[in-house]
N, CA and C of each residue as an Amber inpcrd file, in Angstrom:
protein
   693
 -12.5050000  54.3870000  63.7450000 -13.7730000  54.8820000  64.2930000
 -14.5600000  53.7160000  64.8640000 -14.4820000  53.4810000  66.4750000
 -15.8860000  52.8670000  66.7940000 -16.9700000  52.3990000  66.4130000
 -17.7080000  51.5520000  66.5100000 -19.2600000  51.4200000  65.6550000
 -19.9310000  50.4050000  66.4510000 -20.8230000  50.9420000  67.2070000
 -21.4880000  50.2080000  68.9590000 -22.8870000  50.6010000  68.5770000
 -23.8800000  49.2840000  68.7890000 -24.8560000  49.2380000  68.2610000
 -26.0850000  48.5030000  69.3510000 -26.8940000  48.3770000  69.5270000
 -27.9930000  47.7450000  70.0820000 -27.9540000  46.6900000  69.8180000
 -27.7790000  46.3020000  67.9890000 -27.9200000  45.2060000  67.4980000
 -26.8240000  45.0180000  66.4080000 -26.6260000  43.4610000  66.6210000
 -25.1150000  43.6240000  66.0600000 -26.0070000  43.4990000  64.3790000
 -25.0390000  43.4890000  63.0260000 -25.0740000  43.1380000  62.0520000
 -24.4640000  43.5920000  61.3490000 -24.2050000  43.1300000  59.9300000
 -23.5110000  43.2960000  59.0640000 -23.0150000  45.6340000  58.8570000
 -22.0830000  45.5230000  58.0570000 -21.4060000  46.8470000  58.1010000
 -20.8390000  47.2770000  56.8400000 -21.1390000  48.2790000  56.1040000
 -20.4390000  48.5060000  55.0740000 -19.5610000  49.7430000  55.3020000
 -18.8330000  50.1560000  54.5790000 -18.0640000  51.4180000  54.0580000
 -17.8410000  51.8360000  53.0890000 -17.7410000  52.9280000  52.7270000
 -17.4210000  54.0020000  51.5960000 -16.4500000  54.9690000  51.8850000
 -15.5730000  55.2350000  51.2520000 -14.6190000  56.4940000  51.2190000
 -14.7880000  57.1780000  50.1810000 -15.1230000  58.4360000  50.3880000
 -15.8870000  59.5920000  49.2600000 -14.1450000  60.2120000  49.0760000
 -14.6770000  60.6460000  47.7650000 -13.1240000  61.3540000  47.4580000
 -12.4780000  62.4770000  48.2440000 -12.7220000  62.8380000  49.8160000
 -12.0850000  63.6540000  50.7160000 -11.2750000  62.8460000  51.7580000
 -11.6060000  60.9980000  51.4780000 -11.3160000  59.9580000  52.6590000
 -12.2240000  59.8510000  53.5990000 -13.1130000  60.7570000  53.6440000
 -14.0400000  59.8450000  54.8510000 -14.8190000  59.1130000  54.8070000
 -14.9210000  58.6530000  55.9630000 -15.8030000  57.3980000  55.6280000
 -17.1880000  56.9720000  56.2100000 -17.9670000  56.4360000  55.1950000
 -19.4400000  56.3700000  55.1540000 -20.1780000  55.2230000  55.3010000
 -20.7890000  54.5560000  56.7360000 -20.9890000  53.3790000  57.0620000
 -22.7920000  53.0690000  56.5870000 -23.0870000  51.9960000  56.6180000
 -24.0800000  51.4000000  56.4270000 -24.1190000  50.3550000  56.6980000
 -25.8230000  49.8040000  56.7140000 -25.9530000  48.3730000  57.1420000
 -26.0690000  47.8070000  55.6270000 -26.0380000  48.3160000  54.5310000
 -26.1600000  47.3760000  53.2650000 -25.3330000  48.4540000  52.2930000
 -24.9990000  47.4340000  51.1860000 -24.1590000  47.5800000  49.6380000
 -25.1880000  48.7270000  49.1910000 -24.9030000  50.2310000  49.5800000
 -25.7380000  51.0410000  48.8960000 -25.7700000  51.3780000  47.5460000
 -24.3930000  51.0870000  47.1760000 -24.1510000  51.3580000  45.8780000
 -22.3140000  49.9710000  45.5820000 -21.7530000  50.4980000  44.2830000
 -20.6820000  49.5140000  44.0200000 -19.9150000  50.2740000  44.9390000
 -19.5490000  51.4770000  45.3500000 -18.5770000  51.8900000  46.3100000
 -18.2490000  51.2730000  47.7000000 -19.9100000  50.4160000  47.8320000
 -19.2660000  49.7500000  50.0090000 -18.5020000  48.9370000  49.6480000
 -18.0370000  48.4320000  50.8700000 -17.1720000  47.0470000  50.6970000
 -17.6380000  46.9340000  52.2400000 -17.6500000  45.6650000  52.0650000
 -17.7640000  44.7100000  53.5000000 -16.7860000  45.2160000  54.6150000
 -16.8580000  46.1210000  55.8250000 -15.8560000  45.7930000  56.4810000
 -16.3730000  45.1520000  58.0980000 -17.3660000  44.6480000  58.2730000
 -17.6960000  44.2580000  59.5860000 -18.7380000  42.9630000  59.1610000
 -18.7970000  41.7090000  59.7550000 -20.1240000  40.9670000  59.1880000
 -20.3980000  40.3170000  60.4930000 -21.7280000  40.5270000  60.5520000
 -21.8660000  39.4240000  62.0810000 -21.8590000  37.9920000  62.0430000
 -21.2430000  37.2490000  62.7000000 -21.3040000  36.0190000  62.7740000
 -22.1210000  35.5090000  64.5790000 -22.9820000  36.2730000  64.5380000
 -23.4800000  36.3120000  65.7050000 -24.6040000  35.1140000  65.2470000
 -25.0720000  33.8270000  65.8070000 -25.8460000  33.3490000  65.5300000
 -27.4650000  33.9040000  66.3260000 -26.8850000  34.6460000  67.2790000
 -27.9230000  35.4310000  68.2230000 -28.5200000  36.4670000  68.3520000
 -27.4980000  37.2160000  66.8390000 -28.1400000  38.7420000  66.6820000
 -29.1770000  38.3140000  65.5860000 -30.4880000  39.0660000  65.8640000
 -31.0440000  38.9980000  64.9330000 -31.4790000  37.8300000  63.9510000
 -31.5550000  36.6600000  64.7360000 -31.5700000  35.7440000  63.9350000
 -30.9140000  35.9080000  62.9530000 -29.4730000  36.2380000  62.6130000
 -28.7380000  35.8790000  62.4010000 -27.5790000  34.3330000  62.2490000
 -27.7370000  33.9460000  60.7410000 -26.7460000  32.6260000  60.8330000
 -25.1780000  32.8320000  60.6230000 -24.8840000  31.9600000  61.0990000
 -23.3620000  32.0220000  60.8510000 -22.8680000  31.6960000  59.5100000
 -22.1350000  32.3740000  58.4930000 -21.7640000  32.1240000  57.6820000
 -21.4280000  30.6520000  57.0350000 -21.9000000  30.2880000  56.0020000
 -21.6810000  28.7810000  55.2880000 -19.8650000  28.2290000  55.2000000
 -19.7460000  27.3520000  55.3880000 -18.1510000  27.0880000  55.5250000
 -18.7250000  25.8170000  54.7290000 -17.3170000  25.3370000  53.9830000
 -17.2310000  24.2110000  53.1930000 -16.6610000  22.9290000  53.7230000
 -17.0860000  21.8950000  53.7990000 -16.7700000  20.6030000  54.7440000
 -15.3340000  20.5020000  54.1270000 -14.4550000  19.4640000  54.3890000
 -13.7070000  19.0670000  53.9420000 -13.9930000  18.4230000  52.3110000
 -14.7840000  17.6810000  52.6830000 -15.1210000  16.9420000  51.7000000
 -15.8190000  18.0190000  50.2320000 -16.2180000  18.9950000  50.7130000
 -16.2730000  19.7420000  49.3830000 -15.1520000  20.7110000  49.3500000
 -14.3530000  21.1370000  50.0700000 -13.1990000  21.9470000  49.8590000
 -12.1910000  20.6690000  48.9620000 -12.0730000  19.4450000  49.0630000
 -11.1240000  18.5940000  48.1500000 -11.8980000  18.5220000  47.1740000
 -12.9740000  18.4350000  46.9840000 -13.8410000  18.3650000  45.5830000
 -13.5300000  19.6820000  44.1790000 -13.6960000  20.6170000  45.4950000
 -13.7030000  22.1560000  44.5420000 -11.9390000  22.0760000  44.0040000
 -11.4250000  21.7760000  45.5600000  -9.7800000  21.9490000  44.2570000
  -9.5900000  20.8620000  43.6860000 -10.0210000  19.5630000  44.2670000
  -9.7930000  18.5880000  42.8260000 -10.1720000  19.3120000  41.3980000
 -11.2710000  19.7190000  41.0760000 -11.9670000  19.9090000  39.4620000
 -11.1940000  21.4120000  39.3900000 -10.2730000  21.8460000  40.2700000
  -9.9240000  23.5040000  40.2890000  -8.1880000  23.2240000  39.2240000
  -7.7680000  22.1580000  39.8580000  -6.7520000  21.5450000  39.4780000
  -6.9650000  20.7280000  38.2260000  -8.1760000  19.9220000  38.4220000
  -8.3570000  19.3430000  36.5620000  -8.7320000  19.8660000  35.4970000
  -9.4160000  20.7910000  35.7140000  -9.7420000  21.8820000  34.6720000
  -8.9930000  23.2030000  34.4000000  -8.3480000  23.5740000  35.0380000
  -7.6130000  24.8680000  35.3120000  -8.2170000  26.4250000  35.4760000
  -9.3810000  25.7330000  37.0330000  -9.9590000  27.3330000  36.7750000
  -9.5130000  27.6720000  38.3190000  -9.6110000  28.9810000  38.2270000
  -9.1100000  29.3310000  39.9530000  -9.6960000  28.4710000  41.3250000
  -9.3360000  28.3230000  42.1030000 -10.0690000  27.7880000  43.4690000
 -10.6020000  28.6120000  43.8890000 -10.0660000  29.6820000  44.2630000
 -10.9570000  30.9400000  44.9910000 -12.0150000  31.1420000  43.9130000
 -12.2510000  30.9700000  42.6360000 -13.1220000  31.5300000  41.8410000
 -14.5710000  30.8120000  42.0460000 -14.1960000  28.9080000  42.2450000
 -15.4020000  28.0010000  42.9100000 -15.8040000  27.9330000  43.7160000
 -14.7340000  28.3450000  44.7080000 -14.9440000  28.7220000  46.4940000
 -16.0630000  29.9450000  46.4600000 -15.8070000  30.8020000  45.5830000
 -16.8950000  32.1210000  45.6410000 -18.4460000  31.6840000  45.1860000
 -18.2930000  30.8830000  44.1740000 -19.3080000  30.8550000  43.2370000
 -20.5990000  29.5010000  43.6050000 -19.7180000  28.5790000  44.4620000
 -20.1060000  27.6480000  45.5570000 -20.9150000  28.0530000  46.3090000
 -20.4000000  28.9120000  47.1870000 -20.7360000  29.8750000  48.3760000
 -22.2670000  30.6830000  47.7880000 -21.9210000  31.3240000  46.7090000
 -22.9870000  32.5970000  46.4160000 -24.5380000  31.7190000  45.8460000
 -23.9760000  30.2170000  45.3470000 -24.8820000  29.6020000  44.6670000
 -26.0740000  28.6390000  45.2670000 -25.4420000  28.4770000  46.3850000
 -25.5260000  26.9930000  47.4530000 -25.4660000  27.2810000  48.8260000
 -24.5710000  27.6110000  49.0930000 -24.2550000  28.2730000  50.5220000
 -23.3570000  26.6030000  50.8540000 -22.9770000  26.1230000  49.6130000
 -22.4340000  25.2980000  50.0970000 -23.0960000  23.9630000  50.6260000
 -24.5000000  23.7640000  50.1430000 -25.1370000  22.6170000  50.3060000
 -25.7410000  21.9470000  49.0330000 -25.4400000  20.6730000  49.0130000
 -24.8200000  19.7640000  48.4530000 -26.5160000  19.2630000  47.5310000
 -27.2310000  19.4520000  48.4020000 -28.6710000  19.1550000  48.5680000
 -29.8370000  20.4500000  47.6580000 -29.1670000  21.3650000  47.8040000
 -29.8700000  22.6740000  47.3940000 -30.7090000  22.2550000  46.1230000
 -31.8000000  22.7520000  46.1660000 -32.6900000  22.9270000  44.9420000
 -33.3160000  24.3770000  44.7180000 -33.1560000  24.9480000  44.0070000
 -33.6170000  26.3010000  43.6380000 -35.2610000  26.3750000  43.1590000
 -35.8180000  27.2940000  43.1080000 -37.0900000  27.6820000  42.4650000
 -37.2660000  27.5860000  41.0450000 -36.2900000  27.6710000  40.8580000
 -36.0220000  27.7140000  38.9880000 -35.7160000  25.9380000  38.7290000
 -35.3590000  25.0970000  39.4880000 -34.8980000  23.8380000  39.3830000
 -33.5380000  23.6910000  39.3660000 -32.3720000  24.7070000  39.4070000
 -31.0330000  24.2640000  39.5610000 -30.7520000  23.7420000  40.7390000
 -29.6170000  22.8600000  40.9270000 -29.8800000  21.5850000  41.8180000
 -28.1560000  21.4210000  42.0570000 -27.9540000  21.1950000  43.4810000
 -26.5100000  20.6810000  44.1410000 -25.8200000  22.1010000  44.5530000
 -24.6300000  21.4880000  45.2210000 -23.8830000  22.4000000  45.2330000
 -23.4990000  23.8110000  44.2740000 -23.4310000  23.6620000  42.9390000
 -22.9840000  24.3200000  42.0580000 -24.4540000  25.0340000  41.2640000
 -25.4860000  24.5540000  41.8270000 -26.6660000  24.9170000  41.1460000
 -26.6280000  24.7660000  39.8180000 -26.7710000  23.5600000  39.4110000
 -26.4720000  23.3570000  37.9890000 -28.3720000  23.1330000  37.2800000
 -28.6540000  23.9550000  36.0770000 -29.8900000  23.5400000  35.3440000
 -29.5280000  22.1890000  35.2020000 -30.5210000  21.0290000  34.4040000
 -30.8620000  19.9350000  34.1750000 -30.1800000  19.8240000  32.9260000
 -30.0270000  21.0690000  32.1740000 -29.7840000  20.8400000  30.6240000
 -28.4490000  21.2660000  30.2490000 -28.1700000  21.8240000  31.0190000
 -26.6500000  22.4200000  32.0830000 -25.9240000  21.0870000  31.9080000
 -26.2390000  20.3590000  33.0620000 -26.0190000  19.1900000  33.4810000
 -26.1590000  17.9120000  31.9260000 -26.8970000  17.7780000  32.0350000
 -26.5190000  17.3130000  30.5600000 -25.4130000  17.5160000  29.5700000
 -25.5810000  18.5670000  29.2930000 -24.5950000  19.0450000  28.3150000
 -22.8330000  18.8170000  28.5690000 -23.0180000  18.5680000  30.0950000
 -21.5010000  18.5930000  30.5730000 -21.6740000  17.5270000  31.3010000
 -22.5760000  16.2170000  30.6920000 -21.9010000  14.9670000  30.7400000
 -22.6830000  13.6320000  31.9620000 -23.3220000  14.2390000  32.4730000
 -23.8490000  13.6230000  33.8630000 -24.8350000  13.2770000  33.6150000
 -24.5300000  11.5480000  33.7850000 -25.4800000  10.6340000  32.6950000
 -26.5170000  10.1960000  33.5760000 -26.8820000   9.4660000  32.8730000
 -28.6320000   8.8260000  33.5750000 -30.0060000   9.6880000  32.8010000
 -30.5600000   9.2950000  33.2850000 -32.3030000   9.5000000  33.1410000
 -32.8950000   9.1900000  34.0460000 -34.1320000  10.5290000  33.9510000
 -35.4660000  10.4210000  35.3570000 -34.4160000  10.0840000  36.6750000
 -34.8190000   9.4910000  37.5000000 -34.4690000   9.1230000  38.8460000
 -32.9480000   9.6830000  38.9250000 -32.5500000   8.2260000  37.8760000
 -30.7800000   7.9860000  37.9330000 -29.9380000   9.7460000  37.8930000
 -30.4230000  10.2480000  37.1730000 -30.2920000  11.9150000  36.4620000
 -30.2120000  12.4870000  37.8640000 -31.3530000  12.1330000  38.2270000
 -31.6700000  12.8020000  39.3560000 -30.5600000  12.8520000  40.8150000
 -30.5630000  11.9340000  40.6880000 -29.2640000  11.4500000  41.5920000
 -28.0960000  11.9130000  41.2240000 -27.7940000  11.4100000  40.2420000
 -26.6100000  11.9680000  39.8780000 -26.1460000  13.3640000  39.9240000
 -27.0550000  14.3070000  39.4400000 -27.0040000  15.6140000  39.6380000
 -26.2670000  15.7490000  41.1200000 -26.7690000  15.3280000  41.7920000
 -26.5770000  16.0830000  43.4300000 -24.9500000  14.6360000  44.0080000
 -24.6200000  13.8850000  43.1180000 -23.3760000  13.7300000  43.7660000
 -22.2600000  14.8590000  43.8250000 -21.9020000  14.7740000  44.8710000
 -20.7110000  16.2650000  44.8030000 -19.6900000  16.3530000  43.7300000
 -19.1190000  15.3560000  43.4980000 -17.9570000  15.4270000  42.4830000
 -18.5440000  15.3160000  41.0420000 -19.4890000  14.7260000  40.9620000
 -20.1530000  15.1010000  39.1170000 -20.7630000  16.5490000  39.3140000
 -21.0300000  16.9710000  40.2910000 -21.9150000  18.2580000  40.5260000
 -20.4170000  18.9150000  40.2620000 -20.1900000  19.2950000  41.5430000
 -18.4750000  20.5620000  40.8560000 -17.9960000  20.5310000  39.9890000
 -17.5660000  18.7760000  39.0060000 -17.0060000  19.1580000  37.7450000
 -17.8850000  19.4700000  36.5340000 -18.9540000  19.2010000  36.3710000
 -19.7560000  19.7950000  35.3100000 -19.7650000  21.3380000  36.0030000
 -19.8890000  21.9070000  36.5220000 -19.6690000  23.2940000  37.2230000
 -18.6930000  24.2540000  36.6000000 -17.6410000  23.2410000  37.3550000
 -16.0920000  23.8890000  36.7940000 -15.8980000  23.8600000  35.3480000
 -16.2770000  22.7860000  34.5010000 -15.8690000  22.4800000  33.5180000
 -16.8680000  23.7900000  32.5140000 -18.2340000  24.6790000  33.1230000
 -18.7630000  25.2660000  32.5940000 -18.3630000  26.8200000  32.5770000
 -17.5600000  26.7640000  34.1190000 -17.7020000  27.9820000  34.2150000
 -15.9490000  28.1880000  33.0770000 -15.2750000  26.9480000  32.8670000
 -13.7470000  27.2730000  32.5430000 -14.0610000  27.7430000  30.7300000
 -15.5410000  27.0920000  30.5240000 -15.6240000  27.5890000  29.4320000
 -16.4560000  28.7240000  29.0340000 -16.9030000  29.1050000  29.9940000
 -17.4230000  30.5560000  30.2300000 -16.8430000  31.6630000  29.8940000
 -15.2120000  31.1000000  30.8110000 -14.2560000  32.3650000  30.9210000
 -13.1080000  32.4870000  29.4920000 -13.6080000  31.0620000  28.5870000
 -12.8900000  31.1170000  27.5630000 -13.9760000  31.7310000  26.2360000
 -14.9830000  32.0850000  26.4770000 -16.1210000  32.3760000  25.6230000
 -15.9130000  34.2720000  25.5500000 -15.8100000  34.1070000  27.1400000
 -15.6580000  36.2690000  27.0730000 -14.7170000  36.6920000  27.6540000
 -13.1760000  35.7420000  27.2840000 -12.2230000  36.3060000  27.2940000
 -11.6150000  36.6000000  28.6210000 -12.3750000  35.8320000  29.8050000
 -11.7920000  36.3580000  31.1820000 -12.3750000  37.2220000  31.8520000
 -13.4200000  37.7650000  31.0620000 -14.1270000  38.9830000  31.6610000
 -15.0940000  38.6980000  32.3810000 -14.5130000  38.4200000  33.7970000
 -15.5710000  37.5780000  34.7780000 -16.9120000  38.3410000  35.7320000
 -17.0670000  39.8100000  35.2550000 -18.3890000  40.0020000  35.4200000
 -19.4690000  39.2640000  34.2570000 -19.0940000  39.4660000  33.0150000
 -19.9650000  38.4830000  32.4530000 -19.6130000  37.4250000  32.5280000
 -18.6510000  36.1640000  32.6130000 -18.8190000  34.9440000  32.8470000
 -19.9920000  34.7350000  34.3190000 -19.9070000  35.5580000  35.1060000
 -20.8340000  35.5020000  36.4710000 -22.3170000  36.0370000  35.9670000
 -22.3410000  36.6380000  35.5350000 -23.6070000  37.2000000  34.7370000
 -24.0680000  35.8980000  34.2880000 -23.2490000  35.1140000  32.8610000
 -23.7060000  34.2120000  32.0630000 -23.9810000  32.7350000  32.9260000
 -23.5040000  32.5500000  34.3050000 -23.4800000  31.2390000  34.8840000
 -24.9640000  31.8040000  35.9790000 -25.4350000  32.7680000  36.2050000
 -26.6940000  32.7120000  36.6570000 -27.4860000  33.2780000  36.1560000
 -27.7110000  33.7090000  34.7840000 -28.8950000  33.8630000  34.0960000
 -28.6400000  33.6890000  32.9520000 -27.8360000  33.0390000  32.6160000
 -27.4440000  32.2320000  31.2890000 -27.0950000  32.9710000  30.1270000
 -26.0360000  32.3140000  28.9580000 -25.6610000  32.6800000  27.9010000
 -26.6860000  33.6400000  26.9430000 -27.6980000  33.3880000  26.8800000
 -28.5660000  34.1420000  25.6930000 -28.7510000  35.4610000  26.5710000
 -29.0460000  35.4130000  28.1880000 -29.4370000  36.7870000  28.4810000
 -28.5340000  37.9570000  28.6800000 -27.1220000  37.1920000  28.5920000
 -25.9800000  38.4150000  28.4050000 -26.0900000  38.5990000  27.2560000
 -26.4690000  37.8760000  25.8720000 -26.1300000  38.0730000  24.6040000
 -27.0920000  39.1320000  24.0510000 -28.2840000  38.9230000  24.8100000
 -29.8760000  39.8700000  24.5150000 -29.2610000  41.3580000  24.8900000
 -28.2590000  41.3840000  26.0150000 -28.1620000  42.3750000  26.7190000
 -26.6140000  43.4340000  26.2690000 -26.5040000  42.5400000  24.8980000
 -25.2330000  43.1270000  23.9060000 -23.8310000  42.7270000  24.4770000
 -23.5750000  41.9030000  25.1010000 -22.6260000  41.1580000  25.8830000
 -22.0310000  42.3020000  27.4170000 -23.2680000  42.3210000  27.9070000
 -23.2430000  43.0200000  28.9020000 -23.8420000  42.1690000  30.0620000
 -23.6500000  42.8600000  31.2880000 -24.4750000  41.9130000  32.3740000
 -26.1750000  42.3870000  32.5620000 -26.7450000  41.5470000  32.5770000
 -28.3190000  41.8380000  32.0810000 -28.7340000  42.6940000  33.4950000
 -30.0040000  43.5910000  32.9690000 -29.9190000  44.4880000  34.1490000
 -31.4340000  43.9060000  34.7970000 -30.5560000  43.0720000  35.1770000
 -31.7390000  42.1040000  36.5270000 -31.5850000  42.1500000  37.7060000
 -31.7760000  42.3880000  38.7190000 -31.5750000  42.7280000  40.2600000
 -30.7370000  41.3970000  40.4790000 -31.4960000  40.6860000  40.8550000
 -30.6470000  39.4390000  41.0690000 -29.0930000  38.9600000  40.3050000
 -29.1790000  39.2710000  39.4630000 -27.9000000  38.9230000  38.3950000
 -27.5060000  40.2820000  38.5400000 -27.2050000  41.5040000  39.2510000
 -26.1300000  42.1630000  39.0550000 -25.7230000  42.2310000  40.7890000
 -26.7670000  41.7600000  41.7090000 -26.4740000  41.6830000  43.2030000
 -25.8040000  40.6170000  43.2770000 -25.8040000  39.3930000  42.4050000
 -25.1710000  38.0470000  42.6020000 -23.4550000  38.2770000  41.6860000
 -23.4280000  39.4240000  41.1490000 -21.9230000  39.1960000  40.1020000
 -21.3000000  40.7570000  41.3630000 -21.7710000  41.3980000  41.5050000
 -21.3070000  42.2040000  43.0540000 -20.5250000  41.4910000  43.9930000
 -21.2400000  40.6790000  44.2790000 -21.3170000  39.6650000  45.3880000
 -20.1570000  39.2400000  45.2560000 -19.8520000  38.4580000  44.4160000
 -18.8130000  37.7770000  44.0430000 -17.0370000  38.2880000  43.9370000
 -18.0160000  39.2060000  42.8530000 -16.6450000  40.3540000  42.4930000
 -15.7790000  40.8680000  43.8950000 -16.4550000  41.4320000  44.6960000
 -16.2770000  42.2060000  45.7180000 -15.4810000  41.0420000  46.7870000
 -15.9880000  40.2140000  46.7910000 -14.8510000  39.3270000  47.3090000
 -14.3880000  38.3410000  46.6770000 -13.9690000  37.7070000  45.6440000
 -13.2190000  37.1640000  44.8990000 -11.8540000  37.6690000  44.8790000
 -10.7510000  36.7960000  44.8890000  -9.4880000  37.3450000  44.7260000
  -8.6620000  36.7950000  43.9330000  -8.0160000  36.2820000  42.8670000
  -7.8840000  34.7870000  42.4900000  -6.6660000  35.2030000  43.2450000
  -5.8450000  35.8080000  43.5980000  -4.3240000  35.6420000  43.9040000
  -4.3300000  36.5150000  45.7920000  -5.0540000  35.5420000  46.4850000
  -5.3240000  36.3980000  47.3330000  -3.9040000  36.3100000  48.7530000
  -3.9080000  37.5710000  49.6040000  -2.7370000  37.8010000  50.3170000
  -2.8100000  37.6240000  51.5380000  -2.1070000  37.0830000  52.5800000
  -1.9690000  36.6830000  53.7230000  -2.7510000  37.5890000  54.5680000
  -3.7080000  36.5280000  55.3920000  -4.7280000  37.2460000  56.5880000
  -3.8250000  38.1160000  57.5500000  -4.6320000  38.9860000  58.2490000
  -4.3340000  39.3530000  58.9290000  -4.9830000  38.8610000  60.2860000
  -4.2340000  38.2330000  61.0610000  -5.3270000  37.5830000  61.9920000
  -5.3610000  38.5830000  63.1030000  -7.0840000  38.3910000  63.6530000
  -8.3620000  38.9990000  64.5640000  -8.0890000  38.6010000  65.7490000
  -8.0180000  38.6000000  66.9140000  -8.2750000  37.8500000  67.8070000
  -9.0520000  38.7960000  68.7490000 -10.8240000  37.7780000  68.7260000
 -11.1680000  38.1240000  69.2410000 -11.7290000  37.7200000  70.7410000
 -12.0970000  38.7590000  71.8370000 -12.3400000  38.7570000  72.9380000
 -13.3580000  37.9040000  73.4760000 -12.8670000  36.3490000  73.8840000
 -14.6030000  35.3660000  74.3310000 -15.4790000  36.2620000  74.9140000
 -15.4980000  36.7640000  75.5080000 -16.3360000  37.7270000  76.2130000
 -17.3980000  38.3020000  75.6000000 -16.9640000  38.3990000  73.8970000
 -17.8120000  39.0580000  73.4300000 -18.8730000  38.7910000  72.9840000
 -20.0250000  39.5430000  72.3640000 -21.1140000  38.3280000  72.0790000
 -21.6630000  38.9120000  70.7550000 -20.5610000  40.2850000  70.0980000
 -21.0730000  40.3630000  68.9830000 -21.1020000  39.9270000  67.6560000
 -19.9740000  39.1570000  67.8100000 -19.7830000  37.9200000  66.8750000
 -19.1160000  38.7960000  65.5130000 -18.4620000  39.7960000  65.1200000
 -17.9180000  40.6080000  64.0440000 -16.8740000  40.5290000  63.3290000
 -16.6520000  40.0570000  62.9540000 -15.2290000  39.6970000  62.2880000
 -14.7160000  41.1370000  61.5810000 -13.8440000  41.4490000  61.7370000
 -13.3710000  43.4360000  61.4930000 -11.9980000  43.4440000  60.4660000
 -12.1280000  44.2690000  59.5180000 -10.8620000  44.1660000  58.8690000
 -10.2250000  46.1280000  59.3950000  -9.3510000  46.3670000  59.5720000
  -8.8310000  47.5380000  59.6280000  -7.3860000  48.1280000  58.8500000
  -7.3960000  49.4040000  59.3060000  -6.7760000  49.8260000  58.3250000
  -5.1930000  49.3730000  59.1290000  -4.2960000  48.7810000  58.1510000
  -2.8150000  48.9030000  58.8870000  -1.6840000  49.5180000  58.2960000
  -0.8740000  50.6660000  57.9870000   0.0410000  51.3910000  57.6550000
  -0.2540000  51.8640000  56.8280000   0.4180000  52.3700000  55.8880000
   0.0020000  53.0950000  54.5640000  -0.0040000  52.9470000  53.1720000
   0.3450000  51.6330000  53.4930000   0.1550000  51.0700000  51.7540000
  -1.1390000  50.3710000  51.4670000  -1.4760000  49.5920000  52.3660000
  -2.9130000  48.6610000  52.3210000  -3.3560000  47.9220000  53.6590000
  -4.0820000  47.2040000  53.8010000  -4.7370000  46.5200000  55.0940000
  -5.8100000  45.8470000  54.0870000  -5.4810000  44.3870000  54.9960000
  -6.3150000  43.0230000  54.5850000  -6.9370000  42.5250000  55.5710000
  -7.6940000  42.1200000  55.9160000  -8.2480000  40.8540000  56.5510000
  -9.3580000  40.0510000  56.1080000  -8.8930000  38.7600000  55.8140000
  -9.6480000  37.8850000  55.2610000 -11.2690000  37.5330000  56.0660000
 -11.9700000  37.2430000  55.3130000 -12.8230000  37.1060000  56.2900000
 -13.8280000  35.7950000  55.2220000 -14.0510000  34.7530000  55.7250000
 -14.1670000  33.3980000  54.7300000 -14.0830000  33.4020000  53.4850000
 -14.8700000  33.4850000  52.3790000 -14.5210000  33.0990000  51.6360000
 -13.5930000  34.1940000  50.8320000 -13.2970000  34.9800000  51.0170000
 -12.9310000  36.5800000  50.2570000 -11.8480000  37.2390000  51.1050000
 -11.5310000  38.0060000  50.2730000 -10.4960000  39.2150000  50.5470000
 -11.3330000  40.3940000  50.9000000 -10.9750000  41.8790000  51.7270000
 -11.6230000  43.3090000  51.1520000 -10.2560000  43.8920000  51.1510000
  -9.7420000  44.8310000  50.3880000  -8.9450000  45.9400000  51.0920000
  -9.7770000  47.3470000  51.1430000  -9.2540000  47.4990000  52.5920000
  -9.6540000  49.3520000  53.2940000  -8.5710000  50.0710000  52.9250000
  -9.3660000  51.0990000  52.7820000  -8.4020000  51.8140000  51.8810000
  -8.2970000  52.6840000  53.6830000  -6.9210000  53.2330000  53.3800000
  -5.7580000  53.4840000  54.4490000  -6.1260000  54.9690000  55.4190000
  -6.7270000  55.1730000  56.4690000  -7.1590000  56.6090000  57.0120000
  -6.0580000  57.9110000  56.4210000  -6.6080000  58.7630000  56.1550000
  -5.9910000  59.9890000  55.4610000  -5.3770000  60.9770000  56.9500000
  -3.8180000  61.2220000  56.8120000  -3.8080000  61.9900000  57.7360000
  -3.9500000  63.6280000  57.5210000
């Protein structure tokens, strides 16, 4: 099905239990999945999606490889936390790439005081591995069950525990473990590559449906699968 707009932007879908399908411009519920996103820097003031330099894509799988937690799992959690800048400081005070608290950071090793602390926090490679090294023990705390490990790495251990080891029902902390979930893959499967038309100027990156078992197309940091048109 077509989908031609005035203005480009993001696209969701739903397939209701008859197969058809139900578009939107936002995650109305857990049923959308991403299948259109603009990368138009011109629609709508619209930015182009965060991409990871080199230099933090070897960082994330260095500590992905020393610790033994997925790559795609830091690649997601990078992305959702930072957008991938190195520099980031939050409202709450979490700081770097990985948005790490101060006491966070401490606890997993990243030495100094005042200034030195300070600094240190935001080098990339002490930043990702106190990260990694938190989230690997996250996932060894609740067993793998990585809606709450994602729960517990952005609103912390006590507020899943308040919340009976559930994900706390905070807007932010269940839009940020969505987020993730929905494209996270740890074992993810060969793109299907797009090629799209210079000509164009809507900037969309499109996943569609292909035969009848499944259809992929990657689209940065994540996987979606569309589920397959009903004949």
């Amino acid at each position: 099905m077509p989908i031609s707009s005035s203005r480009a932007g993001d696209v969701y879908v739903m397939y209701d239990e008859a197969g058809m399908a139900h578009f939107s411009a936002r995650a109305v519920d857990a049923r959308y999945r991403l299948l259109f996103r603009d990368l138009s820097a011109r629609a709508g003031g619209a930015r182009r999606a965060a991409q990871p330099t080199a230099e933090i894509r070897q960082a994330l799988e260095r500590a992905a490889q020393r610790h033994g937690v997925d790559y795609g799992l830091l690649h997601a959690v990078a992305e959702a936390e930072s957008g991938f800048d190195v520099d980031a400081v939050s409202p709450k005070g979490a700081v770097g790439l990985m948005q790490l608290m101060p006491d966070t950071a401490r606890r997993y090793g990243i030495p100094g005081t005042d200034a030195v602390f300070a600094q240190n926090l935001r080098k990339l490679d002490m930043n990702v591995d106190a990260g990694t090294r938190y989230l690997r023990d996250l996932l060894a705390r609740y067993d793998g069950d990585l809606a709450l490990v994602l729960a517990a790495y952005n609103a912390g251990e006590g507020a899943v525990q308040r919340a009976g080891n559930r994900v706390p029902n905070y807007a932010e902390t269940k839009q940020y473990v969505r987020k993730i979930m929905d494209g996270y893959q740890p074992k993810p499967v060969a793109a299907l590559p797009v090629t799209a038309d210079p000509g164009t100027t809507t900037g969309l990156s499109v996943w569609t449906a292909q035969g009848e078992a499944q259809a992929v197309q990657r689209f940065e940091a994540g996987f979606v699968t569309v589920p397959p048109r009903r004949r």
